[in-house]
C-alpha positions as CSV (number, residue, x, y, z in Angstrom):
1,X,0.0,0.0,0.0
2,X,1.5,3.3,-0.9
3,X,1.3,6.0,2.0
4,X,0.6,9.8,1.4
5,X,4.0,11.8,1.7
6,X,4.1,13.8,5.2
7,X,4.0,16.6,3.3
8,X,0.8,16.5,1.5
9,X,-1.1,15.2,4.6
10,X,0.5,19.0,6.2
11,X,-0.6,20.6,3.1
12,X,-4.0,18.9,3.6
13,X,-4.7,19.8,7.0
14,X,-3.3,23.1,6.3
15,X,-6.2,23.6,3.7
16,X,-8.7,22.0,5.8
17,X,-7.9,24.4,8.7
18,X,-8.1,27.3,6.2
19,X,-11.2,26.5,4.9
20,X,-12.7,26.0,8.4
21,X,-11.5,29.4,9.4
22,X,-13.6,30.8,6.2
23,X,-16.7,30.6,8.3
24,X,-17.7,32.8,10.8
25,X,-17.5,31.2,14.7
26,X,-21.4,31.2,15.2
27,X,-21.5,29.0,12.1
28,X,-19.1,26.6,13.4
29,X,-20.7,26.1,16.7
30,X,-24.1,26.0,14.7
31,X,-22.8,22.9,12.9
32,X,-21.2,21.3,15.9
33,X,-24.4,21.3,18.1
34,X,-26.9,21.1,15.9
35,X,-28.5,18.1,14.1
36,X,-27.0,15.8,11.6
37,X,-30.0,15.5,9.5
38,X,-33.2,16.4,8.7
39,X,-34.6,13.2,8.6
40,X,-36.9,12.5,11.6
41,X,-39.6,9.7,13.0
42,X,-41.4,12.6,13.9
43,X,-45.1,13.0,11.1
44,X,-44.1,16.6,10.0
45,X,-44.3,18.8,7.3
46,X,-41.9,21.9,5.6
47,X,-42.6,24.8,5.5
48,X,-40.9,27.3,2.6
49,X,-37.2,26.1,3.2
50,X,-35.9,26.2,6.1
51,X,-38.9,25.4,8.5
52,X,-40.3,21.6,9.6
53,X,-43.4,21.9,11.8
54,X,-44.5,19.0,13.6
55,X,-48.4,17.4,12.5
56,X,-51.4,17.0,14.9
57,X,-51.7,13.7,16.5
58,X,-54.1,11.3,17.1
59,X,-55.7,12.8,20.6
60,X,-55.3,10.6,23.8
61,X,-58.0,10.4,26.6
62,X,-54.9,12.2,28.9
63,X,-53.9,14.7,26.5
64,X,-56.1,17.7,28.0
65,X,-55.4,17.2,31.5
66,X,-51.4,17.1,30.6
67,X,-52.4,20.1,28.5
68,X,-53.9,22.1,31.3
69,X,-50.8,21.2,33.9
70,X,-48.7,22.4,31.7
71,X,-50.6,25.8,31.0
72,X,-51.0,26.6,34.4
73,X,-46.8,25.6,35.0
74,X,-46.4,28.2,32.0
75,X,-48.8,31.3,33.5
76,X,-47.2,30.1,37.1
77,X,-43.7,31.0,35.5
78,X,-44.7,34.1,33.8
79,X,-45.8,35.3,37.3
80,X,-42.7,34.9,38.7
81,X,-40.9,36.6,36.3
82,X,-43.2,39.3,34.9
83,X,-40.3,41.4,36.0
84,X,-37.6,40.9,33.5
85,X,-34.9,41.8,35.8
86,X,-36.3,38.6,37.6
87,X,-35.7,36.3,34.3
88,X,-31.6,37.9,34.7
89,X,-31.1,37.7,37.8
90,X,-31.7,33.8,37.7
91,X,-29.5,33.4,34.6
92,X,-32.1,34.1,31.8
93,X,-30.1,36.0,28.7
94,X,-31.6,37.9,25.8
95,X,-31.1,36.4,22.3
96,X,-30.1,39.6,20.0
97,X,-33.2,41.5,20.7
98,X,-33.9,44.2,18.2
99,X,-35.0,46.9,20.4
100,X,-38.5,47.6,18.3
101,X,-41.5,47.6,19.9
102,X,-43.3,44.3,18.9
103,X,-40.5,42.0,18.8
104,X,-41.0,38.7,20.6
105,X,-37.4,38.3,22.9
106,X,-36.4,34.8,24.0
107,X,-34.8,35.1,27.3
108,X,-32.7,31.9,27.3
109,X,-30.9,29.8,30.4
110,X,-28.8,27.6,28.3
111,X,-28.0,25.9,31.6
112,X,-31.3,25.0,31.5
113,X,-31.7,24.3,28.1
114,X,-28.9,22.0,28.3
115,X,-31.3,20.2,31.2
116,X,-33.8,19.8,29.0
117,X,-32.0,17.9,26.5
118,X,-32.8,15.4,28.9
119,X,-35.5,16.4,31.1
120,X,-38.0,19.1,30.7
121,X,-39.0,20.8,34.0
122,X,-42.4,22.8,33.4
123,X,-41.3,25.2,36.5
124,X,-37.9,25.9,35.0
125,X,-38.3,26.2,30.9
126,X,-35.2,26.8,29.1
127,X,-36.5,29.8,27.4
128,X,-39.0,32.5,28.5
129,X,-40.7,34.8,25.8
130,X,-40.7,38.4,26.5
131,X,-42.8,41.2,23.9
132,X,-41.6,44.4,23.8
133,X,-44.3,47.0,24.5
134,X,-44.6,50.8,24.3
135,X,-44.9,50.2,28.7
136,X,-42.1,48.0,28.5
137,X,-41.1,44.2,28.1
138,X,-43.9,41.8,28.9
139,X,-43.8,38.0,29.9
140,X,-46.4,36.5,27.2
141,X,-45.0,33.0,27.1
142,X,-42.5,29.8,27.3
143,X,-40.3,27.7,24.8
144,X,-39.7,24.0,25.6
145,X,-36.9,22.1,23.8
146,X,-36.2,18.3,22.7
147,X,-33.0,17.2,21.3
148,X,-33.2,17.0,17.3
149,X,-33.4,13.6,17.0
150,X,-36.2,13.0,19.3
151,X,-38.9,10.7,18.4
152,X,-42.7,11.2,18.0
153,X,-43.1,9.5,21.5
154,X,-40.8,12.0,23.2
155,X,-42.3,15.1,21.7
156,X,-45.6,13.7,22.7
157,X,-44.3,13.0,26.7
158,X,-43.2,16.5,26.7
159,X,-46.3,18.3,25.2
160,X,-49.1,16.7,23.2
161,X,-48.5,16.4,19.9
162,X,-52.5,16.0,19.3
163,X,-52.2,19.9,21.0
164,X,-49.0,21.5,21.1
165,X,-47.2,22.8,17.9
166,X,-43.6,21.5,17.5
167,X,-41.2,22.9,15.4
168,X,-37.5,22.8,14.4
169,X,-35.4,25.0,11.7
170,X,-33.9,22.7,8.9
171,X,-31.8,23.1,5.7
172,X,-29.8,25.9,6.6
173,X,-26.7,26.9,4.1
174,X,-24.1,29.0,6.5
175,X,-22.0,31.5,4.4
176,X,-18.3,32.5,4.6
177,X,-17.0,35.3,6.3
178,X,-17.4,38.7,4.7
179,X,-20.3,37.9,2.0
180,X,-22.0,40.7,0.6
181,X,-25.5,42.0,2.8
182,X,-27.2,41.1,-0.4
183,X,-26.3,37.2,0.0
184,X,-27.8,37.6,3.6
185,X,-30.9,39.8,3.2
186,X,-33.5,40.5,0.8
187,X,-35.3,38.9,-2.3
188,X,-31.7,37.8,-3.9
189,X,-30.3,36.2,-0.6
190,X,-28.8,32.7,-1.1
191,X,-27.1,31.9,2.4
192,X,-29.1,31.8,5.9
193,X,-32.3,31.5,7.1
194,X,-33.8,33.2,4.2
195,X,-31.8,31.9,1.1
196,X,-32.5,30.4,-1.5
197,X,-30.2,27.6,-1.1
198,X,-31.9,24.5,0.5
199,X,-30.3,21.3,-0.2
200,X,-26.4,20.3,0.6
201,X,-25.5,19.7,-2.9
202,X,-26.0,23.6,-3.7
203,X,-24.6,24.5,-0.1
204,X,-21.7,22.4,-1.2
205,X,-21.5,23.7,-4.4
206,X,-21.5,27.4,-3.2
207,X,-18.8,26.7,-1.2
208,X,-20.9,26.9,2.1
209,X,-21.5,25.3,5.6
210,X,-24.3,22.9,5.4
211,X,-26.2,22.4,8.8
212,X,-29.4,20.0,8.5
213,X,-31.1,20.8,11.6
214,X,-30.4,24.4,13.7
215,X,-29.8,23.0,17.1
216,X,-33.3,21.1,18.0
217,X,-37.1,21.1,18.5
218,X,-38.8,23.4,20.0
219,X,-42.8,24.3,21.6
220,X,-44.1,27.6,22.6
221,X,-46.7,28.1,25.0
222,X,-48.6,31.0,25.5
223,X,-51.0,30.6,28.5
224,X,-52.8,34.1,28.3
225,X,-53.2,34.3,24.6
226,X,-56.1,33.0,22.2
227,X,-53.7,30.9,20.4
228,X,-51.9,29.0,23.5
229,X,-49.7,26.4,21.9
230,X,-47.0,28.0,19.3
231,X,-48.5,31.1,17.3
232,X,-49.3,28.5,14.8
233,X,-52.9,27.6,14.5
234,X,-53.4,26.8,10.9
235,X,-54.0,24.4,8.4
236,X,-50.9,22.1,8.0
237,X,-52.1,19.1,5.8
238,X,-49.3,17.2,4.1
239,X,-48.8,17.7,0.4
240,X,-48.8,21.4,0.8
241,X,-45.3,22.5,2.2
242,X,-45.4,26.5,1.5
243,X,-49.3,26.7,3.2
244,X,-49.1,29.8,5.6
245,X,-45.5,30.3,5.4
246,X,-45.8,34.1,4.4
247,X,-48.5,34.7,7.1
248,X,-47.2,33.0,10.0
249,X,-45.7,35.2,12.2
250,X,-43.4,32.9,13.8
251,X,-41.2,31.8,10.5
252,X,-41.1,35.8,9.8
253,X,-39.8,36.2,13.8
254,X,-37.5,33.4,13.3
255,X,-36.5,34.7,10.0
256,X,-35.4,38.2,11.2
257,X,-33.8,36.8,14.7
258,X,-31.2,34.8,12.3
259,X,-30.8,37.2,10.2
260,X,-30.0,39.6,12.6
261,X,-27.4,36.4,14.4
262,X,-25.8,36.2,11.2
263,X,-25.3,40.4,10.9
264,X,-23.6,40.6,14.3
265,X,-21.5,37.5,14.3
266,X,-19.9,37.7,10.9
């Protein structure tokens, strides 16, 4: 068997370093903690590009009763920290708010988070969701989170799936350092959250980071409001991936919040 030369496994490593340090930090991290594909057990649908939204379930005779615990654990923690200074003071961080009135802030304790990977505690979620209000920031509602690669029966243990809304960000093609705005933002964007490019061969081929699944699955609980599990009531029928995607407030929050991730971070 012939062995490579010492000197073209250096030069090979060299290149591989180089080309690892072409990508922005954020990315990198992205990649390492996130999911290795987008395949999941889990009946779901896409929507656009970058979004997978978990389908109703069959309802169990339990599922309301679980439901109602866990809305009353979600309005019991919004109590406790109505005051925002409350969320900080026990560890809770803001995740690049954008300072206009409006915008929905996840105040994340990725201590906690990390917990959840493994166990979800209903008193302690990983995430609370502040709005920003002319009065000030306001405590609305919770976010839950399951590793990526959970299966229908874990989603389910955690919140319904005949009730809650689960969701997870997929397909995402991670740019090199110092791209033009215009590759990031707008109608002609190609990289992130809102590009065009949505499978790994044209990640590859545009010389970007591919990254299946953005870290992992995620439920939002909103005790006080109409719609009380995810922002998402809608019509979500397989066979009709883009349904609601321009409408949904959610994919357009998500949207700007990596949008505005990828802006600072570069």
């Amino acid at each position: 068997m012939i062995r490579p030369a010492p000197l073209i496994l250096m030069v090979a490593a060299c290149a591989n370093s180089v080309s690892a340090q072409d990508f922005p930090v954020w990315e990198r991290l992205l990649k390492h903690y996130s999911g290795k594909t987008d395949e999941t057990p889990v009946p779901s649908m896409k929507m656009g590009r970058h979004m997978q939204m978990s389908l109703k379930g069959d309802p169990a005779p339990g599922d309301p009763a679980r439901a109602a615990a866990i809305l009353a654990a979600a309005d019991a923690v919004l109590t406790r920290y109505r005051d925002v200074q409350s969320a900080v003071r026990d560890g809770y961080k803001p995740f690049f708010p954008t300072g206009r009135v409006g915008e929905e802030i996840h105040y994340t304790n990725y201590r906690v988070r990390r917990k959840e990977q493994l166990h979800v505690d209903y008193d302690q979620p990983g995430s609370i969701l502040y709005k920003r209000t002319a009065e000030g920031l306001k405590a609305v509602g919770v976010m839950y989170t399951a590793p990526a690669d959970a299966s229908p029966e874990r989603l389910d243990a955690i919140a319904p799936l005949s009730i809650a809304t689960w969701h997870r960000h997929v397909d995402f093609c991670g740019g090199q350092k110092n791209l033009p705005a215009g590759e990031w933002f707008g109608p002609n964007a190609r990289f992130g959250p809102q590009g065009s490019i949505h499978t790994e061969e044209a990640c590859r081929a545009a010389q970007g980071m591919w990254i299946p699944v953005v870290l992992n699955w995620m439920t939002h609980v909103y005790p006080n409001e109409q719609d009380q599990w995810g922002g998402m009531d809608m019509d979500m029928e397989a066979g009709a991936p883009d349904a609601g995607t321009e409408r949904n407030p959610l994919v357009i929050y998500r949207s700007a919040v990596w949008a505005r991730l990828a802006s600072h971070a570069r």
